[in-house]
N, C-alpha and C positions, 0 to 999 in steps of 0.2 A: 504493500500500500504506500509506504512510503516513498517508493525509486516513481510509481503514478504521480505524488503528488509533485518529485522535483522535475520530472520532467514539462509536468503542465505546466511547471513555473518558467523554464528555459524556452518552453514555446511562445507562451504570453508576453515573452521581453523582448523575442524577434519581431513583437508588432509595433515599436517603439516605445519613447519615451512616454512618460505618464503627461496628465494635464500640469502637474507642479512644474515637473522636470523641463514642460514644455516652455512655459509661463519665464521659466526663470535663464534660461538659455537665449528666449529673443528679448530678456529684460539686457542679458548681458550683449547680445549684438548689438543693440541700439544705444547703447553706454558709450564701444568700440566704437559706432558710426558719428556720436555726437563726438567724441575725442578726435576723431579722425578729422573730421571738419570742423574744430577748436583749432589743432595743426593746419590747417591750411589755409585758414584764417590770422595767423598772426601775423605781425605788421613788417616781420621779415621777411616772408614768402610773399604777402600781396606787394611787397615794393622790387621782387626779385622778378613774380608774374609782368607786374608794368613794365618794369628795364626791359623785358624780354620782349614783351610787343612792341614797346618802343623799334627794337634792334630788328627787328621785323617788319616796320614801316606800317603800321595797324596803329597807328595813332589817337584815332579816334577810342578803339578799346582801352588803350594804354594811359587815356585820361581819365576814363570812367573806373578804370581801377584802381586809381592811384588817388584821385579825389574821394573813393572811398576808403581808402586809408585812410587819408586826411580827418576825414570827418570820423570815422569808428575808434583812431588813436590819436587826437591830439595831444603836442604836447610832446612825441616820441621823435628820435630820433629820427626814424623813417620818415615819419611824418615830413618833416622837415626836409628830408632829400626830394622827398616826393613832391613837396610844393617846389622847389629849384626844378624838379623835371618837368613838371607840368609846363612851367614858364618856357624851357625848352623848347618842348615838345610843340606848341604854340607859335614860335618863332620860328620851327622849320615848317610846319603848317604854311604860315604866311609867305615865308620866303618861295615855297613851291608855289601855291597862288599865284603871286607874282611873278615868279617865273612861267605860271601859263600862260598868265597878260600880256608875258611879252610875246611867247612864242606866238597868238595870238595876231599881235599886233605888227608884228615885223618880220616873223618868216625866217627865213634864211638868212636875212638882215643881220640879224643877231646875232649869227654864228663870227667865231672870230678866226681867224687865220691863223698858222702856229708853224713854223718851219722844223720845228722837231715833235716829232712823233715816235711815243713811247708806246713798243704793246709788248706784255710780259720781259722778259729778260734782253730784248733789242731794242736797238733807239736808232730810229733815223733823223737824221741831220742832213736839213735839204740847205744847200748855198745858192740855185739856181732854181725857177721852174719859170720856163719860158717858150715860147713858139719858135720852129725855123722849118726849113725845107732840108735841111741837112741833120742827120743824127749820129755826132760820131762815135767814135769805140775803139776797144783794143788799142790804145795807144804804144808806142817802146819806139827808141831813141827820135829820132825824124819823119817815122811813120804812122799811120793811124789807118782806121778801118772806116766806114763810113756806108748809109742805105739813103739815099734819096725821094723826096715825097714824090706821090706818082700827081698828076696835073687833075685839080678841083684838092687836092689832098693838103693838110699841112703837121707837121710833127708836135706834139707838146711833147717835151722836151724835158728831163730834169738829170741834175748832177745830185746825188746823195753820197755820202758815209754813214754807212753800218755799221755798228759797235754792237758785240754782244760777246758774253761770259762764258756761253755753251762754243763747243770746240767745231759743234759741225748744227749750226739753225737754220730752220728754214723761215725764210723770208716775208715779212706778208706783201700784199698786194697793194700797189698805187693805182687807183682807178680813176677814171673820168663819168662824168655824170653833168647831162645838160638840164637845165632848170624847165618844167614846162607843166604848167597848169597846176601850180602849188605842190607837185613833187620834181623830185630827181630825175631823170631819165638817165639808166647805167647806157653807156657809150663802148666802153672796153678798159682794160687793164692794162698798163704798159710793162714794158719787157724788159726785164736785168740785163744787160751785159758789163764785163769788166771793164770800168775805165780806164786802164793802161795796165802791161806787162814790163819784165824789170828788160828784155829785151828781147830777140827776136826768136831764140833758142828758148826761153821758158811760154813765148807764144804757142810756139808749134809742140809745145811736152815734151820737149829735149830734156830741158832744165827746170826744174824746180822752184817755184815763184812763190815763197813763203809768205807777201805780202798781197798773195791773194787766197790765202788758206786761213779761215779763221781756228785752225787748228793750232796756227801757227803766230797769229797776230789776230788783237782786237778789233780794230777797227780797217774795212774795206771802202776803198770809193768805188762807186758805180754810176754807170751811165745809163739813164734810164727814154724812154721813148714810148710811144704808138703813134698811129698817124689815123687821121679823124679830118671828116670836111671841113673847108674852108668855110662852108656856108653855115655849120654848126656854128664853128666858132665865132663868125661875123656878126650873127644874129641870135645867139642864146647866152645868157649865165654860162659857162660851164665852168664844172667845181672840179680840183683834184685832191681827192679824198683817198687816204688811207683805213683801209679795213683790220679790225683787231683780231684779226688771224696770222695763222702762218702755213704758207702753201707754196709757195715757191724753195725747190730743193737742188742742193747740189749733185749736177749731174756730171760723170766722166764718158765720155769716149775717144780712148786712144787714138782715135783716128783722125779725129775732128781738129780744128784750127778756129780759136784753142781747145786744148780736148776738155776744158771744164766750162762748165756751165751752170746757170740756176733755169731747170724749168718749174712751170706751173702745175701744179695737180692741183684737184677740188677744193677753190676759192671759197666755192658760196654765196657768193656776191649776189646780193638785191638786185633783182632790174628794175625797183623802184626804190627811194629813200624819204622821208617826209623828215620833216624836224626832230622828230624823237629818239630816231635812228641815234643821230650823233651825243645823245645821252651817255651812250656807253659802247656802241659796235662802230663806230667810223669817229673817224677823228679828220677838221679840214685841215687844208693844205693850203690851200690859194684857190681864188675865184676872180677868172678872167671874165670882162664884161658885167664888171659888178655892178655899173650905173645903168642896165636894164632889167636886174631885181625889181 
């Protein structure tokens, strides 16, 4: 009789807890849950949430957070931080504002010129960007290389120095882009060649020209080019824009004159740009025919 009775007992416990047992389990979950959210309510976690959306560019959450700090801890140090961010956060507000206003109001106007352009670990350093019908190249001692514009054609033109820390980078792209009906229009991407060799034997890959290996030396000059109509150029804005990539790579062929080179692989380039673009993926260069912006 008695192994009946402990067993009905072992059975009757597989069906759960009692009403007490039950009562006083979700007493203590709910203790857990107010604690839980006592933590993450304190004035160092709601001022750690705010800095976060701040950092985040969610502004408008990052003030309703933090004003509720303000107001649930006065008095506390947070508090205190928190009213300096808010002020912040306020003043980058408006700054961007205004800077819609202006994109707004002036376009492309706005954009400002830069002759050196930085994208990650390269910097280009333009001394020249200008128009001709001639584009030259490979220079060493008395000689030089040169491609002539075909007729309606004309060359934009630039001289740069390359500087970069990496032994062997690849290059980004200098592009052209005509202004038309409040965007960009991409045009084309001009072409690397070396601006001069140390003579006529490291031309041909006889010799070894260290001052055109960035393996071997920091900074390269290059001679840069494409050729684009005359009537583009006579009758539009065009812009020469650097894109924050890098897609141009050093190529060798033994056989070639000279056997190195930088070609292009997959650029990416916009065939469109609006003003926003150059927030953070293009950077200007120069804009020819700026007075019919």
């Amino acid at each position: 009789m008695l192994g009946v009775i402990l067993i009905t007992g072992c059975v009757n416990r597989k069906q759960g807890p009692t009403s007490e047992e039950y009562s006083a389990l979700q007493k203590e979950l709910m203790e857990c849950k107010n604690e839980n959210e006592s933590l993450k309510n304190t004035p160092q976690v709601r001022l750690s949430k705010g800095q976060k959306l701040f950092s985040e560019n969610k502004y408008d959450e990052a003030i309703t957070e933090l004003n509720a700090l303000i107001k649930n801890f006065p008095g506390t140090d947070e508090a205190d931080k928190a009213t300096n961010l808010v002020v912040s956060i306020e003043k980058t507000k408006e700054d961007i504002r205004i800077n819609e206003e202006r994109k707004k109001t002036l376009g492309f106007k706005m954009l400002k010129e830069s002759n050196v352009a930085v994208v990650d670990d390269v910097t280009l350093n333009f001394s020249t960007v200008t128009t001709g019908n001639r584009w030259v190249f490979d220079s060493y001692d008395d000689e030089y290389r040169y491609r002539s514009s075909e007729r309606g054609d004309i060359f934009v033109l630039s001289k740069v120095s390359i500087s970069s820390g990496s032994k062997d980078p690849k290059l980004p792209p200098i592009t052209i882009f005509k202004a038309s009906g409040g965007k960009l229009i991409w045009i084309g991407t001009l072409g690397y060649e070396f601006s001069r060799w140390e003579d006529y034997g490291s031309y041909l890959g006889n010799d070894a020209d260290f001052g055109n290996d960035f393996a071997h030396t920091k900074t390269i000059p290059f001679s840069c080019g494409l050729s684009i109509s005359v009537n583009v150029m006579n009758e539009s804005p065009v812009f020469v824009v650097v894109k924050k990539t890098h897609c141009f790579y050093r190529f060798i062929d033994q056989l070639g004159n000279p056997p190195v080179k930088y070609i292009a692989g997959d650029c990416k380039i916009k065939n469109e740009l609006t003003i926003d673009d150059f927030d953070s993926e293009y950077i200007l260069v120069k804009i020819f025919n700026k007075n019919k912006l």
